[in-house]
C-alpha positions as CSV (number, residue, x, y, z in Angstrom):
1,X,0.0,0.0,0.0
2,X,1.3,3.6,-0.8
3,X,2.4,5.3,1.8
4,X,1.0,9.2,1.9
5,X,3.6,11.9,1.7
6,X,3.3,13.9,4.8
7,X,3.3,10.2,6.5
8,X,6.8,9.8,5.7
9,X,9.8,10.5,8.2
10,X,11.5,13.9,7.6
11,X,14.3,12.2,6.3
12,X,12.7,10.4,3.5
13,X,10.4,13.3,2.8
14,X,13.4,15.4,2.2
15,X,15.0,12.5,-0.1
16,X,11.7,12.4,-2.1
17,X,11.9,16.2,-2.3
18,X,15.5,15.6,-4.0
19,X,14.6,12.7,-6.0
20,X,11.6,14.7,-7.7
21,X,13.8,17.5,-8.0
22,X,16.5,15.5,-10.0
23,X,13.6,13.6,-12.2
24,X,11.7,17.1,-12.7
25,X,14.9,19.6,-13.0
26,X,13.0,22.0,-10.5
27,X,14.2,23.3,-7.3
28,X,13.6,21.5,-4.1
29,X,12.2,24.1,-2.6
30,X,9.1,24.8,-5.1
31,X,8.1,21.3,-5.2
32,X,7.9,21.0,-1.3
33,X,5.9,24.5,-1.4
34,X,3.7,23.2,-4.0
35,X,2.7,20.2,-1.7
36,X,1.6,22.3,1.0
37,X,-0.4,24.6,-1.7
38,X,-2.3,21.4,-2.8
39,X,-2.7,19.9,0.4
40,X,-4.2,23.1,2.0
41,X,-6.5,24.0,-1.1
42,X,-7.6,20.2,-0.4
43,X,-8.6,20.9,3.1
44,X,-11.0,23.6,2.1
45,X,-12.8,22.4,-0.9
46,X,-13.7,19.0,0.9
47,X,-15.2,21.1,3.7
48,X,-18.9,22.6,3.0
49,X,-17.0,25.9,3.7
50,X,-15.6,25.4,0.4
51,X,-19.0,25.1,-1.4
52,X,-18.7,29.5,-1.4
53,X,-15.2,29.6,-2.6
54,X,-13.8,30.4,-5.5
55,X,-9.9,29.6,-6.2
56,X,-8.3,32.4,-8.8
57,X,-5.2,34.2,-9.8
58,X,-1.9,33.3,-11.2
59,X,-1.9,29.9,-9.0
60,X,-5.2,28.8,-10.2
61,X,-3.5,29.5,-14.3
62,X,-0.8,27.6,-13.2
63,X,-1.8,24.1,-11.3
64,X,-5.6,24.0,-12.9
65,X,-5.3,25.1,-16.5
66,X,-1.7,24.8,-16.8
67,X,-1.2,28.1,-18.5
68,X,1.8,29.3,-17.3
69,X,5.3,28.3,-16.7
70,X,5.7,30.7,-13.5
71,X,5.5,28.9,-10.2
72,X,3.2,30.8,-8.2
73,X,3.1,30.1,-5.0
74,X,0.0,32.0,-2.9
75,X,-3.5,30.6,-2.9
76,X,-6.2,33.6,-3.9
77,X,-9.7,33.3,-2.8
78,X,-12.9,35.0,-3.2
79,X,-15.5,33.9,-0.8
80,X,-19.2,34.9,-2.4
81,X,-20.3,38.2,-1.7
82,X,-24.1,37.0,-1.3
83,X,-22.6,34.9,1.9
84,X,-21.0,37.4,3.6
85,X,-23.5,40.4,2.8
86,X,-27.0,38.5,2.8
87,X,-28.8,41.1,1.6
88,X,-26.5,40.8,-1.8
89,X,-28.5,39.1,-4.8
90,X,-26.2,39.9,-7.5
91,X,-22.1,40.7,-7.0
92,X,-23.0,44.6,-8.8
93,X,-24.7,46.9,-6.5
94,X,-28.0,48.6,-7.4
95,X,-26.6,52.2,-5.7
96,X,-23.2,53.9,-4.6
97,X,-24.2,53.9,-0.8
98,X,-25.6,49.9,-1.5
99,X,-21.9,49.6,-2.9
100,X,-20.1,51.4,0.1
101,X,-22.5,49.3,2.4
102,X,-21.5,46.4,1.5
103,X,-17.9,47.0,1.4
104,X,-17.9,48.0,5.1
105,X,-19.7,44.7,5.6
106,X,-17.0,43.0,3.9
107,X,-14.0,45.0,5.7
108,X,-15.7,44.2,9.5
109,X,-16.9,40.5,8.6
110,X,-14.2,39.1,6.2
111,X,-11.3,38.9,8.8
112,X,-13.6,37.0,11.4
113,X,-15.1,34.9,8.9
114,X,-11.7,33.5,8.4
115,X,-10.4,33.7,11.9
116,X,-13.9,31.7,13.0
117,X,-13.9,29.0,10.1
118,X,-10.7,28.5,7.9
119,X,-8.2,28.5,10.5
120,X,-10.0,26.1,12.6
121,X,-10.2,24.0,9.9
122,X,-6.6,23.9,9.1
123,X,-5.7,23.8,12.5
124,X,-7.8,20.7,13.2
125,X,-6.2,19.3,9.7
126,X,-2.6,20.0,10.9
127,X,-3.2,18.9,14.3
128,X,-5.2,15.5,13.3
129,X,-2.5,14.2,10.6
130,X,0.1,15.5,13.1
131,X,2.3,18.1,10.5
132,X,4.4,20.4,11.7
133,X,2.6,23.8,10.5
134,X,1.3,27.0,12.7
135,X,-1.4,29.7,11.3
136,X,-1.0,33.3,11.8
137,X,-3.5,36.0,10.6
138,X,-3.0,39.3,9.2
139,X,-6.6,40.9,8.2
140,X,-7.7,38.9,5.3
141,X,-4.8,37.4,4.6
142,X,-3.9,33.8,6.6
143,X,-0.1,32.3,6.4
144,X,0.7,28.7,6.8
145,X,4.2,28.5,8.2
146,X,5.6,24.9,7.6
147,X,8.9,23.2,8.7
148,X,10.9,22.7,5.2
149,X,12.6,19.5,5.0
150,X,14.5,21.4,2.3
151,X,17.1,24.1,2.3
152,X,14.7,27.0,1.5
153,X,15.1,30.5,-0.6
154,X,15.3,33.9,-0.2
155,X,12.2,34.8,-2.6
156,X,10.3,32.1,-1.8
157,X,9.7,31.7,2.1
158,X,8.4,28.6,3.5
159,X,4.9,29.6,3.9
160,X,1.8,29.9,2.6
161,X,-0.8,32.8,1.8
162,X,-4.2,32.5,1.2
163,X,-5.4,35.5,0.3
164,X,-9.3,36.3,1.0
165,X,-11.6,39.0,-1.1
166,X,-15.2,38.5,-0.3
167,X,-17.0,41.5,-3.2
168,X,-17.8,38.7,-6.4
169,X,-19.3,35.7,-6.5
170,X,-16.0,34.7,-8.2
171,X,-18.6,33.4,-11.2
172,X,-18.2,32.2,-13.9
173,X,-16.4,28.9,-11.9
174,X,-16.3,25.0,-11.9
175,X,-15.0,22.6,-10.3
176,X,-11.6,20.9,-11.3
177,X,-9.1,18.6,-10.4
178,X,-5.4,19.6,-8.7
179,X,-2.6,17.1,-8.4
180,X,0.9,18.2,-6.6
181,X,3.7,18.7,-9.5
182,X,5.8,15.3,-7.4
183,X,3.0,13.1,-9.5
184,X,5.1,13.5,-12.8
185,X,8.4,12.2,-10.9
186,X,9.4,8.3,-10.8
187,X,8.5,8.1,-7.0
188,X,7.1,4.3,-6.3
189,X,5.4,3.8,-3.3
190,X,4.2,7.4,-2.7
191,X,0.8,9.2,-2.7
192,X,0.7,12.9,-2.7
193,X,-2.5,15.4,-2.2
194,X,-5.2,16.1,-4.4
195,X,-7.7,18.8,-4.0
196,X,-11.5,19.9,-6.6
197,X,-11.5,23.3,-5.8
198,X,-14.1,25.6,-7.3
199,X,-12.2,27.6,-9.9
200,X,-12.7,30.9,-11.5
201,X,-12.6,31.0,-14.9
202,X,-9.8,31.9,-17.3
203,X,-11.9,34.8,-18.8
204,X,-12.9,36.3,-15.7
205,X,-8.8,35.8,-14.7
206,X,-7.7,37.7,-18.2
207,X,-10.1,40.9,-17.4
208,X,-9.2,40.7,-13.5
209,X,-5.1,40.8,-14.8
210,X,-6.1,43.4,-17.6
211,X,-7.9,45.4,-15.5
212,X,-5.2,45.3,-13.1
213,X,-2.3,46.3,-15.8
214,X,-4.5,49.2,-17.0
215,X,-4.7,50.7,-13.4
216,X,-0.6,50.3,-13.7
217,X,-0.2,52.2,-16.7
218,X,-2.1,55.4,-16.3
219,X,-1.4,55.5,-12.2
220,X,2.0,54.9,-13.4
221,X,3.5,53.2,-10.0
222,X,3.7,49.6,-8.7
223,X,1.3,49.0,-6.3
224,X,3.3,45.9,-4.4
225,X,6.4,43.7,-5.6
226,X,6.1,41.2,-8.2
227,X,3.1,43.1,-9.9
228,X,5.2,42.0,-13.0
229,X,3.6,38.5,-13.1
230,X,0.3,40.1,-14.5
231,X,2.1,41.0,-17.8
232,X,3.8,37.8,-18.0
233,X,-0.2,35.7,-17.3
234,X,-1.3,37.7,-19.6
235,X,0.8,37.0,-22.3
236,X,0.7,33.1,-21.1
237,X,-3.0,32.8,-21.9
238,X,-2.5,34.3,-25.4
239,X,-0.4,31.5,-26.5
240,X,-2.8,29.4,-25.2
241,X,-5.8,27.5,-26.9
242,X,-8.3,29.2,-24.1
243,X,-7.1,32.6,-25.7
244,X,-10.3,31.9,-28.8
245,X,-12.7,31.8,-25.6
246,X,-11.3,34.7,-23.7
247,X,-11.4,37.2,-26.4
248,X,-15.4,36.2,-27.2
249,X,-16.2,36.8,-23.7
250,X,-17.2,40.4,-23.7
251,X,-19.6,39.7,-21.1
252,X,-17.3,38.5,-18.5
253,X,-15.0,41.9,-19.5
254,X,-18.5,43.8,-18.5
255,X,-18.5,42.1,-15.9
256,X,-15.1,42.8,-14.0
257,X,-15.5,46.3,-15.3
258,X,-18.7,46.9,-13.7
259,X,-17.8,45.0,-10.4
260,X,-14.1,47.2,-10.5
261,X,-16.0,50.9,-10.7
262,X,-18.1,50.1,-7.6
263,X,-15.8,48.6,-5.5
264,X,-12.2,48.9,-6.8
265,X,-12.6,53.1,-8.1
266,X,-8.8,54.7,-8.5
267,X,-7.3,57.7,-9.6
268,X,-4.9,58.1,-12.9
269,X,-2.0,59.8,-12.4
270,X,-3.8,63.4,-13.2
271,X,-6.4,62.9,-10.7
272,X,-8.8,61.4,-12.9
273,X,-11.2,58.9,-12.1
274,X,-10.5,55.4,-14.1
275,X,-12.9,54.5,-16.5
276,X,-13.0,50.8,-16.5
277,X,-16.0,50.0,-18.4
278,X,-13.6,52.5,-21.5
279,X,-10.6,50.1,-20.6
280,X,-12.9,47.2,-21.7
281,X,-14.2,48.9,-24.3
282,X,-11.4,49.9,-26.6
283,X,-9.6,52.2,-24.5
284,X,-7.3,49.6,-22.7
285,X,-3.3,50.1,-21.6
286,X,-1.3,47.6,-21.0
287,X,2.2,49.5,-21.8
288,X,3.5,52.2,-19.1
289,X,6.0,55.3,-20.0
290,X,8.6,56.7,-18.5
291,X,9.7,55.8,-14.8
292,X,6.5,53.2,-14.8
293,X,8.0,51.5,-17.7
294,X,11.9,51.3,-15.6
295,X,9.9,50.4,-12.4
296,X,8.3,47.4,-13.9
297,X,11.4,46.3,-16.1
298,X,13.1,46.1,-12.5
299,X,10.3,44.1,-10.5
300,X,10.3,41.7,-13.4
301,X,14.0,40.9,-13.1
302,X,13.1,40.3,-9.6
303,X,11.1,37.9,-10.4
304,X,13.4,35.9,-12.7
305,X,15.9,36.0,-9.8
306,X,13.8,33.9,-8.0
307,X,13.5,30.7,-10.3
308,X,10.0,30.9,-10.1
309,X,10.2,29.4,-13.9
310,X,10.2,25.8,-15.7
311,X,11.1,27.1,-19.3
312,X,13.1,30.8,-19.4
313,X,10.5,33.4,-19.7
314,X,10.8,36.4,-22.5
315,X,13.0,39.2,-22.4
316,X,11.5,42.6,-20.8
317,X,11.6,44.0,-24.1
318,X,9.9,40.9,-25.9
319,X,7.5,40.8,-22.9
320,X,6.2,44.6,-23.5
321,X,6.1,44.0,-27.6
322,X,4.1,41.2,-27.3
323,X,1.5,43.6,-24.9
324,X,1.7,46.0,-27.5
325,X,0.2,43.9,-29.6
326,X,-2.4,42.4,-27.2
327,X,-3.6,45.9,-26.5
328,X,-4.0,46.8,-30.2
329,X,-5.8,43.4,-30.4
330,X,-8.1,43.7,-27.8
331,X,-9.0,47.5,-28.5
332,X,-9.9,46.9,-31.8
333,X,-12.1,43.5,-31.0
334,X,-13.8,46.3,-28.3
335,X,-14.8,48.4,-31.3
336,X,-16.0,46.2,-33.2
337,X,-17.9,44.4,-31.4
């Protein structure tokens, strides 16, 4: 009978970790953090908690749809807005003060939402299977601290993020499978976790990243580190065959522009309030000038530092061509639609 990984002594875990790593030509270090990223999104979706959940971002692109070559290591969720704000029908507001109401609902609630349900859970999950994990809690965000059994890295710490937002109904979504990337190594005798989260869709993920990028460009400042990874999904799902059914989905891209000007309104850089529902509708920027142009180039060299990569990624250069022509692409599909 297979023996489950996390039921192996530290020592043979840590020669498994080294083994994979030889088969697979990836680092240690990723592989064991992609264990606890499966195991943890496995604990959650098997729980009726996880019936409200939505798993998204650059994580969900890489071990779901296989999109992109970037190891991303943080687990985003959205937990549905209609949950946490009952009187919510629909994830777009009917009014401004409807909109700021239910944003203060989800500011107060969200944080002991988590602290009342998903830590206990994981906590009774560590405790009962007897791993050597602890939980701390900052707002909405909740860290899983494991013990590696490898030598870790500077960029990538031995922990895990889940990320909570709780203003969408993270729709459109489905089900799917996750396996831990250890599968695809020649390791006899050894099960690893599994997990059938509830997953946004790669549309809704394309507008969210878009969206996001556009902000970028006419604020014309990084908002947090390794905001480079947008440009680099973005170009990932291009290349891909889900690319056909991104680009026909105008709805979902009026959709995440309606849901971003009620709760997510920002200024440009002259003061101006960003017009998403224009972004999505031929007036999109995914290139920055200037000083925003240098400050990304820089946070994306961060990010190749770190190995976060199975197959070398584009030059910066290639990177922002290859948006130039996404933006052109996309704007024009807008005004013709």
């Amino acid at each position: 009978m297979a023996d489950q990984f996390f039921s192996l002594s530290p020592d043979d875990q840590k020669n498994a970790l080294l083994q994979a790593s030889s088969d697979l030509a990836r680092p240690a270090f990723l592989l064991e953090k992609d264990l606890w990223v499966v195991w943890t999104l496995g604990k959650i979706f098997s729980n009726k908690i996880g019936d409200h959940l939505t798993f998204k971002g650059g994580t969900s692109l890489s071990k779901v749809y296989q999109l992109i070559d970037r190891f991303s290591e943080d687990i985003d969720l959205t937990y549905d807005i209609r949950q946490i704000c009952t009187e919510a029908k629909t994830e777009i507001p009917p009014s401004a003060s409807q909109a700021r109401k239910w944003g203060k609902s989800v500011r107060e609630l969200l944080p002991v939402w988590i602290e009342q349900n998903i830590s206990p859970l994981l906590r009774d999950a560590l405790e009962a299977e007897g791993l050597a994990a602890t939980l701390t809690q900052e707002g909405d965000k909740l860290y899983l601290h494991y013990r590696p059994q490898t030598p870790a890295h500077d960029y990538v710490m031995p922990r895990v993020m889940l990320e909570f937002g709780a203003r969408s109904t993270g729709e459109p979504h489905a089900r799917k499978r996750v396996v831990c990337d250890m599968t695809k190594a020649q390791l006899e005798g050894v099960t690893f976790p599994e997990a059938n989260p509830i997953v946004m869709d790669v549309a809704r993920t394309f507008w969210e990243k878009a969206t996001a990028a556009h902000v970028y460009c006419v604020q014309g400042r990084l908002r947090s580190e390794r905001f480079a990874r947008h440009w680099h999904d973005l170009t990932a799902i291009v290349q891909s065959q889900e690319f056909a059914g991104v680009i026909e989905r105008r709805d979902v891209a009026a959709l995440v522009a309606e849901h971003k000007t009620w709760f997510f309104a920002e200024k440009a850089a002259d003061g101006t309030v960003i017009d998403y529902r224009n972004a999505v509708n031929g007036g999109l920027q995914l290139v920055p000038i200037g000083e925003a142009h240098s400050s990304l180039a820089e946070d994306y060299a961060k990010m190749l530092e770190g190995g976060m990569f199975d197959t070398p990624p584009p030059p910066f250069d290639d990177l922002m061509t290859a948006c130039t022509e996404l933006e052109a692409r996309l704007n024009a599909v807008a005004h013709h639609a």
